[in-house]
BASENU-813133 format. One record per residue (C-alpha): z, y negated, x negated. Coordinates in steps of 0.5 Angstrom, whole numbers. Layout:
ATOM	zz	yy	xx
ATOM	Z	Y	X
...
This chain:
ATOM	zz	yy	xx
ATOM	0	0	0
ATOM	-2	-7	-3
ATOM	3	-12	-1
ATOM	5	-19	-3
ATOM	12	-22	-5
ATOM	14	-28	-3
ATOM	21	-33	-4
ATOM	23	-28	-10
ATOM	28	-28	-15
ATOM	28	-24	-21
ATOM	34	-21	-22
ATOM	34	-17	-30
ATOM	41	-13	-28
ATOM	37	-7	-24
ATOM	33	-4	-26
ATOM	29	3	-26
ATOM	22	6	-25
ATOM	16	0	-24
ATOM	14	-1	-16
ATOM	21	4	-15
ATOM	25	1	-9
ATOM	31	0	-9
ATOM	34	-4	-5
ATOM	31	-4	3
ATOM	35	-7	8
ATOM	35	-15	8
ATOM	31	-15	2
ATOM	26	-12	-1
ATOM	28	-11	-8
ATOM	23	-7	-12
ATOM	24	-5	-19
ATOM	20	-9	-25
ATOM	21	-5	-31
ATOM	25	-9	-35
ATOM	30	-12	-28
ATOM	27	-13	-22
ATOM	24	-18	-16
ATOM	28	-19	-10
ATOM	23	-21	-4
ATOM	26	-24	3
ATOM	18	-25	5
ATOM	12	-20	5
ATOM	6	-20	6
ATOM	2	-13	7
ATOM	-5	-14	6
ATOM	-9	-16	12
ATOM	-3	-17	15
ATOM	2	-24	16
ATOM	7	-25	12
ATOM	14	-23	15
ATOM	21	-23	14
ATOM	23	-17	9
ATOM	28	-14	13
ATOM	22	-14	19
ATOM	17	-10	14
ATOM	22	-6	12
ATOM	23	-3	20
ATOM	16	-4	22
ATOM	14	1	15
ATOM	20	4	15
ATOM	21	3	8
ATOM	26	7	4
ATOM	30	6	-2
ATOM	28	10	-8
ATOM	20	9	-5
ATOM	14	9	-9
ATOM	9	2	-8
């Protein structure tokens, strides 16, 4: 799934595998290698941009997915 994340801020103290997800509940926070991008917006393509908690529910993304 190609998405776009907005309204980000980097966080260098969680890290794991490149495009694992790690946190998925009012936030997106996706692993980056060396730390990670906490997300509030998304925009999948073709789509809108929404509110990371209301991607999360309507893709019904998990922690420990894969991008």
């Amino acid at each position: 799934m190609e998405i776009q994340l907005f309204d980000c801020e980097r966080d260098d103290l969680v890290s794991g595998a490149p495009g694992t997800i790690l946190s998925a509940e009012d936030r997106l926070i996706v692993a980056a290698g060396t730390g990670s991008i906490k997300a509030r917006r998304v925009r999948p393509k073709g789509e809108r941009k929404m509110e990371a908690r209301d991607f999360i529910s309507t893709y019904h993304i998990k922690k420990n997915s894969k991008f």
